[in-house]
C-alpha positions as CSV (number, residue, x, y, z in Angstrom):
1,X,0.0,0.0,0.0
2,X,1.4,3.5,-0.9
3,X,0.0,6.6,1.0
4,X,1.0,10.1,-0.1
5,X,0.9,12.9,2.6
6,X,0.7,16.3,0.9
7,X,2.0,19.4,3.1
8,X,1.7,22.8,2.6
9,X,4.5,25.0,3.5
10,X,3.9,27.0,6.4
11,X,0.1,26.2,6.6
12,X,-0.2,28.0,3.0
13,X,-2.7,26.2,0.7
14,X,-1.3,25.3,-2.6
15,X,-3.0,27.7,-5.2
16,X,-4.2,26.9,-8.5
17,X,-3.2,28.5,-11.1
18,X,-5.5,29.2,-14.7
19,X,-3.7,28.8,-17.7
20,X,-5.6,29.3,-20.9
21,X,-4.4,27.3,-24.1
22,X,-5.4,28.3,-27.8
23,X,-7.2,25.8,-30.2
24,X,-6.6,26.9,-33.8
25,X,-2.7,26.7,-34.3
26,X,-2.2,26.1,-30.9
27,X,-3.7,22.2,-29.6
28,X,-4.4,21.2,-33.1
29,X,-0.8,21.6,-34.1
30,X,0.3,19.5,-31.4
31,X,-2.8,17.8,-30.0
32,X,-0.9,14.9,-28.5
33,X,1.7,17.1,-26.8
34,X,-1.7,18.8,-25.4
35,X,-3.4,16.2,-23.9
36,X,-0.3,15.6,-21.9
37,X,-0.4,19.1,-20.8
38,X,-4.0,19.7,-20.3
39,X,-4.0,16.4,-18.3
40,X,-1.2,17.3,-15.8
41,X,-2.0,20.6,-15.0
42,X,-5.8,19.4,-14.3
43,X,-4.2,16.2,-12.3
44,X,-2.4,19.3,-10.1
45,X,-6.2,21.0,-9.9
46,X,-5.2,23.8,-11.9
47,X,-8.0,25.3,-14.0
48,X,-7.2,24.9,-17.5
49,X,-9.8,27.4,-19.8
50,X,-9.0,26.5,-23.8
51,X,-9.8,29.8,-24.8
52,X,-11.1,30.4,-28.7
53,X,-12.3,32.9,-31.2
54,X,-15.0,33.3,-34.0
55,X,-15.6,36.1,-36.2
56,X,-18.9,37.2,-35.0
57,X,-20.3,39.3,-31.9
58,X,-22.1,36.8,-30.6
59,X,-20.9,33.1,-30.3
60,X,-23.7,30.7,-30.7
61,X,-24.3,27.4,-29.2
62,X,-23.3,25.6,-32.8
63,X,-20.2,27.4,-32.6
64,X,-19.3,25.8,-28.7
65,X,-20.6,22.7,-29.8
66,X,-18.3,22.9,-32.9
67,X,-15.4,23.3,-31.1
68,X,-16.1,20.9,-27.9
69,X,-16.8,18.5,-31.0
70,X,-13.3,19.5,-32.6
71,X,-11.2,19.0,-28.9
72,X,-12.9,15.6,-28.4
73,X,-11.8,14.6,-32.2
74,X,-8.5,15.5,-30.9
75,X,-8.4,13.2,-27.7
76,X,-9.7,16.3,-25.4
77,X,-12.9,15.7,-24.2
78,X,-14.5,17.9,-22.0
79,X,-14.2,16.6,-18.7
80,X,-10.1,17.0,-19.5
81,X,-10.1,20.7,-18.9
82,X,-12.0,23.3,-16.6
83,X,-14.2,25.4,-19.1
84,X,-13.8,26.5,-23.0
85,X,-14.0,29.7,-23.9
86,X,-15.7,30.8,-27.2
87,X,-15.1,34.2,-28.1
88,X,-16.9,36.8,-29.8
89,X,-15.8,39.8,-30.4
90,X,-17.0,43.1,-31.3
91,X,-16.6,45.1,-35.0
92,X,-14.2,47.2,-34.4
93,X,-12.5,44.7,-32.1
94,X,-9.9,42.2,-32.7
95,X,-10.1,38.4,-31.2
96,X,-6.8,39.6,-29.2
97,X,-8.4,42.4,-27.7
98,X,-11.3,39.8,-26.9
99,X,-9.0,37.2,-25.3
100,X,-6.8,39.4,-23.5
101,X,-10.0,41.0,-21.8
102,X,-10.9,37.7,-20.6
103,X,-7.8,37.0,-19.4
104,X,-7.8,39.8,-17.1
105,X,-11.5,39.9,-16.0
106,X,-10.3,35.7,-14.5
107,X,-7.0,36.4,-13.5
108,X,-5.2,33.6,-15.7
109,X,-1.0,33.8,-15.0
110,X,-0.6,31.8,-18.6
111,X,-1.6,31.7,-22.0
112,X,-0.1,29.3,-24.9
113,X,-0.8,31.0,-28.3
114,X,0.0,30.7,-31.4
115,X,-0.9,34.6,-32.2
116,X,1.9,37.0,-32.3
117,X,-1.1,39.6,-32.3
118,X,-2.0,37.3,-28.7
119,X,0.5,37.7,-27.5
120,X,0.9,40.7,-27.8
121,X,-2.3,41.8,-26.4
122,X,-2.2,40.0,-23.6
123,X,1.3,40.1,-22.4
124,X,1.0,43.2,-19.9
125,X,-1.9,40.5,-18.5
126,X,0.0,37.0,-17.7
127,X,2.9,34.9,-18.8
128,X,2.3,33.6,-22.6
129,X,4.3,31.3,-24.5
130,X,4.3,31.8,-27.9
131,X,4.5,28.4,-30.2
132,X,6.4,29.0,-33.2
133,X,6.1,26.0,-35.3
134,X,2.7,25.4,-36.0
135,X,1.0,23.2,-38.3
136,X,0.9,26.2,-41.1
137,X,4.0,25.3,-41.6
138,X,3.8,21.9,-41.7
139,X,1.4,21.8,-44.4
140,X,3.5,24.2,-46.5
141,X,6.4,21.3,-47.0
């Protein structure tokens, strides 16, 4: 029999942390290396959001369902991470603008994005790491 005692240092509960991954450039390029990922940081009870964009105001229900259905395709079914995140954003508004809004207003120390324009937006919010070689590239071979 194994037992694992957990302690906190100095009475301090261990905090989660949110972390918010990307799905269009960002899991599908790697969606193995994600699962991985996605399935530790849940195992340490952080909250992991995967946190998306469509061109219109207003998600729609199709448009969550479409991408819940998309994850789970990739072997990232929705009891795997915390909440997805469909965003909508406004005219005259960018989806960077959109995310990095949301990333403030939940207080997430991480993003993983494929989006220099992400990035960017969202860097004077939390940590990002920016992936680099995505599967653009691999399908231009």
């Amino acid at each position: 029999m194994l037992i694992i005692i957990v302690f906190a240092l100095n009475n301090e509960e261990v905090s989660l942390i949110n972390i918010a991954i990307d799905v269009d450039g960002s899991i599908d390029a790697f969606p193995i290396l994600f699962q991985h990922l996605i399935a530790g940081w849940t195992a340490a009870a952080d909250h992991v959001y995967i946190i998306t964009g469509v061109s219109s105001e207003t998600p729609t229900d199709a448009d969550h369902a479409a991408k819940v259905g998309y994850l789970t395709a990739m072997g990232i079914p929705p009891e795997q991470y915390y909440q997805l995140v469909v965003l909508g954003h406004k005219p005259n508004e960018d989806v960077a603008q959109a995310k990095a809004a949301y990333i403030a207003a939940n207080n997430i120390k991480l993003l993983i994005d494929n989006s220099v324009e992400n990035a960017k937006a969202a860097k004077s919010e939390c940590a990002v790491l920016l992936l680099w070689n995505v599967k653009e590239k691999e399908n231009s071979k």
